[in-house]
C-alpha positions as CSV (number, residue, x, y, z in Angstrom):
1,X,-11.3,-32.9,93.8
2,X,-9.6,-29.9,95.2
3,X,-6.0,-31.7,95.2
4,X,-6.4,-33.1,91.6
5,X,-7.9,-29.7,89.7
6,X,-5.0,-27.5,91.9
7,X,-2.3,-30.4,90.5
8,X,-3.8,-30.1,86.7
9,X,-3.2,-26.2,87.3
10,X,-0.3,-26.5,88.1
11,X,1.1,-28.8,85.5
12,X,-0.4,-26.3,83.2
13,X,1.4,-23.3,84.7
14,X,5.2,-24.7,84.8
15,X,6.0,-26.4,81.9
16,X,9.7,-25.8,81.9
17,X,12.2,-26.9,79.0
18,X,14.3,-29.5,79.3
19,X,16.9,-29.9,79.3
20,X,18.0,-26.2,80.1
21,X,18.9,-24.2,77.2
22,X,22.1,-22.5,79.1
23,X,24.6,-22.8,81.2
24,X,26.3,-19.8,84.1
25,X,29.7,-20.2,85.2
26,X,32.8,-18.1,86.6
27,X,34.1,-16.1,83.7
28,X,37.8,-17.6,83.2
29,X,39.2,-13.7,83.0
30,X,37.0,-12.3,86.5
31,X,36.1,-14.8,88.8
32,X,33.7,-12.6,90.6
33,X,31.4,-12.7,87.6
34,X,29.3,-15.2,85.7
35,X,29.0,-15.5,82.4
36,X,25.7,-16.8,80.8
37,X,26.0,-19.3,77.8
38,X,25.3,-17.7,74.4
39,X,26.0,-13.9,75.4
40,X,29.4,-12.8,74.8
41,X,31.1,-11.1,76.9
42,X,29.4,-7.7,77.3
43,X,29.6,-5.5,80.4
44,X,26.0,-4.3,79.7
45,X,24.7,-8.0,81.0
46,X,25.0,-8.6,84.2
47,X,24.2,-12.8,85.3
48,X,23.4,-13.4,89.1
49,X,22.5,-16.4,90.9
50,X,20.0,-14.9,94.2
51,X,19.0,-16.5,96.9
52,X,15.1,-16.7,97.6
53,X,13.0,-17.4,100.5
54,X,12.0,-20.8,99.5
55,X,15.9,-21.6,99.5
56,X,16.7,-21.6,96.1
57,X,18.6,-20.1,93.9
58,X,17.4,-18.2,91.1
59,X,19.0,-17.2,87.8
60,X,18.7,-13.6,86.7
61,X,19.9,-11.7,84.1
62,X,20.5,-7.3,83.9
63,X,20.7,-6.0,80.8
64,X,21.5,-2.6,81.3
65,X,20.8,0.5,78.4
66,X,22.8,3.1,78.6
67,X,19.9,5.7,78.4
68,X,17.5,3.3,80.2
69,X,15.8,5.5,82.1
70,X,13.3,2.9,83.2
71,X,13.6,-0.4,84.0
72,X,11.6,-4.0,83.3
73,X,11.1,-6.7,85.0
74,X,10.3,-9.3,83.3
75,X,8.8,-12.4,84.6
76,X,8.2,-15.0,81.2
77,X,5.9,-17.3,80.0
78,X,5.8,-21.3,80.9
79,X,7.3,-23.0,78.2
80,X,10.5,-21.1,78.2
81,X,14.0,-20.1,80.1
82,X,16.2,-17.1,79.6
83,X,18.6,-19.5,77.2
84,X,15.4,-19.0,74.4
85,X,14.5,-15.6,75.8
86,X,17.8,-13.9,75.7
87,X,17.0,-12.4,71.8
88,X,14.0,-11.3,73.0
89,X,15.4,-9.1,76.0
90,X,18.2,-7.7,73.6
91,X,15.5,-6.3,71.5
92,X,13.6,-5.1,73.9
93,X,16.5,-3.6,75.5
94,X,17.4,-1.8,72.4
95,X,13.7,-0.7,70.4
96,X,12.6,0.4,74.5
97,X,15.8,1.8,75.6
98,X,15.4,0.4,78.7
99,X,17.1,-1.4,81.1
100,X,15.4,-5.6,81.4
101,X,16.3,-7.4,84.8
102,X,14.6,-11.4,83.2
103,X,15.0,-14.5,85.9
104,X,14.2,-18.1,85.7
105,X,11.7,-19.6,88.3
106,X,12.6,-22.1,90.6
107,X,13.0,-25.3,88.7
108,X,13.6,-23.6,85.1
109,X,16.9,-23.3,83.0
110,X,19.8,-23.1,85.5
111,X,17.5,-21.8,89.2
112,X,17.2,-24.8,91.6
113,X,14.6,-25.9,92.8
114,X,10.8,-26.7,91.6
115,X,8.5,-24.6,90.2
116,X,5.1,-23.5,92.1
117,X,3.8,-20.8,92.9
118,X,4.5,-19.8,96.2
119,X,8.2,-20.3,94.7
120,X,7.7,-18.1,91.8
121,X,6.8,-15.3,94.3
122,X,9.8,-16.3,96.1
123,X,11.7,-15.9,92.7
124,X,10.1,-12.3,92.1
125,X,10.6,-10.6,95.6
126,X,14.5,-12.2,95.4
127,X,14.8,-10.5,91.7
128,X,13.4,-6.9,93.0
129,X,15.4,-6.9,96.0
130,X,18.4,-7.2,93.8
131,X,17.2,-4.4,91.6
132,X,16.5,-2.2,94.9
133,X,19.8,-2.9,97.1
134,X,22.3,-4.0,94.4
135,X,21.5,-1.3,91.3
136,X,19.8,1.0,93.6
137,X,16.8,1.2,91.3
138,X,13.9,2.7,92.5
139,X,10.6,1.2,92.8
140,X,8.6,4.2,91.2
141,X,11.3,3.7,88.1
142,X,10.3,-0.5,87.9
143,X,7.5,-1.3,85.0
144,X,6.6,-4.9,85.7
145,X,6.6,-7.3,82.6
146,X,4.7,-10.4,83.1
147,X,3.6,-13.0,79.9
148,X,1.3,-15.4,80.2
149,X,2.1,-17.4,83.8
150,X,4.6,-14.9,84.6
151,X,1.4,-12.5,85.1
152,X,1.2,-14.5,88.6
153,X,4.3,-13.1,89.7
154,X,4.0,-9.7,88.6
155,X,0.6,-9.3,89.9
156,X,1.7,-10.8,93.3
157,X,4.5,-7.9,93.4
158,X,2.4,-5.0,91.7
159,X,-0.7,-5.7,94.2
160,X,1.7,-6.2,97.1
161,X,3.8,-2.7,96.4
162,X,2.2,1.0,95.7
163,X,4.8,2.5,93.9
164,X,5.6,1.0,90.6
165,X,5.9,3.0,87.4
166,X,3.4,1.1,85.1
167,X,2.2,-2.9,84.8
168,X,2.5,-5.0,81.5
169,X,0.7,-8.2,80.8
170,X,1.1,-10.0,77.7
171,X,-1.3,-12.8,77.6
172,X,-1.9,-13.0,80.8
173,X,-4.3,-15.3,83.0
174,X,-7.2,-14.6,85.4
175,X,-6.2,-17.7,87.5
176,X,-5.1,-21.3,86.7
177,X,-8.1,-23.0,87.0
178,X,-9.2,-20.5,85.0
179,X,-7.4,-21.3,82.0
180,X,-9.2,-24.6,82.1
181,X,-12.7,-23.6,82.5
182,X,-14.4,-20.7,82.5
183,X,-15.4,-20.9,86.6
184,X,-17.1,-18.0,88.1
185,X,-16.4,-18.1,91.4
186,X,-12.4,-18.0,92.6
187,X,-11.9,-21.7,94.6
188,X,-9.3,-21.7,97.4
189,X,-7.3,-23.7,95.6
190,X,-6.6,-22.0,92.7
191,X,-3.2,-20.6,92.0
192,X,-2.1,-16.8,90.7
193,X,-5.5,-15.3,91.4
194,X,-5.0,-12.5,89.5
195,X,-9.0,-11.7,89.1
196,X,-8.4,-10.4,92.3
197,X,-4.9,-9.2,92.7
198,X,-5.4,-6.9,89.5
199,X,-7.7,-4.8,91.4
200,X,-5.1,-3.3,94.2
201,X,-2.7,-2.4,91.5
202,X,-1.8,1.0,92.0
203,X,-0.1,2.4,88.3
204,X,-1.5,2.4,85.0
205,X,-1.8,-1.1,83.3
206,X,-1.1,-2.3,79.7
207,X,-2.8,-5.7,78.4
208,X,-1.9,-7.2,75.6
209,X,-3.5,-10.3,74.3
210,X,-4.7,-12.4,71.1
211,X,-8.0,-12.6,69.8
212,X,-6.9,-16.2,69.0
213,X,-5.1,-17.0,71.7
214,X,-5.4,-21.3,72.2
215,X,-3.9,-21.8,75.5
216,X,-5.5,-18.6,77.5
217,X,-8.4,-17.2,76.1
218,X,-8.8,-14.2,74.8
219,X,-11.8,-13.0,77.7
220,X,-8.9,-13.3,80.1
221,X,-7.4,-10.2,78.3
222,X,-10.4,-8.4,78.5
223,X,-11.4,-9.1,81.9
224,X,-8.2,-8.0,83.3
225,X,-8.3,-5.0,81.5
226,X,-11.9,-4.2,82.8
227,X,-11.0,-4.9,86.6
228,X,-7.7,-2.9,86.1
229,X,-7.9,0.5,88.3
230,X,-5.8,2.8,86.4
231,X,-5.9,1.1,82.7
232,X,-3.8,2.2,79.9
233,X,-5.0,1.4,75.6
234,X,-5.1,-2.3,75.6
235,X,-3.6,-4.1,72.8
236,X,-5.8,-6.6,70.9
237,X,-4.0,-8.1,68.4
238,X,-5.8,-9.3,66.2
239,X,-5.5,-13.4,64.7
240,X,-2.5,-13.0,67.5
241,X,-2.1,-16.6,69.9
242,X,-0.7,-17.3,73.0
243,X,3.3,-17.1,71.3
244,X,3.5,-14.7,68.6
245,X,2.7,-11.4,69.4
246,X,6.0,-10.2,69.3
247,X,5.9,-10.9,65.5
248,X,2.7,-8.3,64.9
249,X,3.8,-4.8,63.4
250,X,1.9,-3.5,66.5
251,X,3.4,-4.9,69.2
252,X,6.7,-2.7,69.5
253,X,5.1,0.5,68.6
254,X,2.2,0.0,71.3
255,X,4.7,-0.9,73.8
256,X,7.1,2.0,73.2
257,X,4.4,4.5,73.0
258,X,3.3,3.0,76.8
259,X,7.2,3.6,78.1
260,X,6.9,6.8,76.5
261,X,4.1,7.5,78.5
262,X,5.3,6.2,81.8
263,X,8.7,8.0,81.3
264,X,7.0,11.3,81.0
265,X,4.9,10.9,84.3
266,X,6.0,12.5,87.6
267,X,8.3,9.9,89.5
268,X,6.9,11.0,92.7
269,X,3.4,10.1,91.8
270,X,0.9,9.2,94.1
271,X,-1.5,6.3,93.1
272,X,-4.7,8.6,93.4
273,X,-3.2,11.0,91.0
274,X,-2.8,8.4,88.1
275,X,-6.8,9.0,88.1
276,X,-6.3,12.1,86.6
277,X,-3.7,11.0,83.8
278,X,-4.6,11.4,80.2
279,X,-3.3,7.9,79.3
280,X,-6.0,6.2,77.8
């Protein structure tokens, strides 16, 4: 039973489109950069293809503010690539005034590869090494975005790292099996076991989630928020789903307030003085 329920979990989790929604190649003017299909030409995106641990190669994407003072990155939900994305991140980009380093996962848009979930840690580690050693950003000035699957790989990185500025997860998951049935217990082979990952996370956390979320309940919201160490006001949007909270008055304003928040916290923090931050 093991092999079939951890196979149904992960059909669930990586539903990628197809066919891809982009295209990268050379651009015909520099051939030491890549252009991403549907972004003209704009020296505040940068397009990469990285090299991961599983062997792959990953497509990511650095849109760069010019106040950014923070940066996201932003691991996204299952049923989409950066090609359907990209609107999103220029929005985000310019309501946040932030910088957003986005990837695909192994197997979606243009990353080789197939998607799993020791691959989409893979994908994750590859993305904030580039941040770290290519735009010498900082891990203490990193807020990890993850929707929906794309909570796995953030929580894999926030519970595996002390230092990041501040955790986001927009309609995120306890575990996979999870999303199926309400289980108790956590069973070996589940994948992104968040229930417990969520509970060495060292910065403040933001949850966001639907009261009528269809795909991942809303109690996974909730739950997260209750294990989460150093929580931060949780956003219940109310007659919100798994797709469309973006399209709630609230959403922006809640999320600006929290960069606003995590901006005006010491750099230097240490994870036991979060305890003692009025950011509730």
């Amino acid at each position: 039973m093991g092999n079939v329920t951890s196979n149904v979990a992960a059909k669930l989790a990586f539903f990628p489109p197809y066919p891809p929604t982009y295209g990268v190649f050379e651009d015909a003017h520099d051939p030491t950069r890549l252009v991403f299909t549907g972004i003209k030409a704009d020296k505040n995106v940068d397009v990469h293809l990285l090299d991961t641990k599983g062997g792959n190669k990953v497509v990511a994407t650095f849109w760069k503010h010019p106040l950014g003072k923070l940066t996201l990155l932003y691991s996204h939900g299952n049923a989409v690539d950066l090609g359907l994305m990209k609107e999103v991140f220029s929005e985000l980009r310019d309501q946040l005034r932030v910088n957003i380093m986005s990837y695909d996962y192994s197997g979606y848009g243009d990353s080789t590869g197939k998607p799993s979930e020791i691959n989409a840690y893979y994908d994750i580690e590859a993305v904030y090494d580039c941040l770290k050693n290519k735009y010498r950003i900082k891990q203490e000035d990193m807020i990890l975005y993850g929707q929906s699957v794309g909570s796995g790989p953030t929580l894999h990185l926030a519970s595996s790292l002390p230092r990041f500025r501040g955790v986001v997860l927009h309609s995120g998951i306890l575990s996979g099996i999870r999303v199926l049935y309400p289980f108790k217990r956590t069973f070996g082979f589940d994948i992104f076991k968040n229930i417990d990952k969520i509970q060495k996370v060292n910065c403040p956390v933001l949850v966001m989630h639907g009261t009528n979320d269809n795909v991942v309940d809303f109690s996974h919201g909730k739950q997260l928020y209750e294990l989460a160490k150093y929580k931060y006001e949780p956003l219940w949007v109310q007659g919100g789903n798994h797709s469309n909270l973006e399209s709630f008055p609230e959403y922006m304003p809640h999320l600006r307030k929290f960069i606003t928040a995590m901006e005006k916290l010491p750099s230097k923090m240490n994870s036991q003085q979060f305890s003692s931050v009025p950011i509730i």
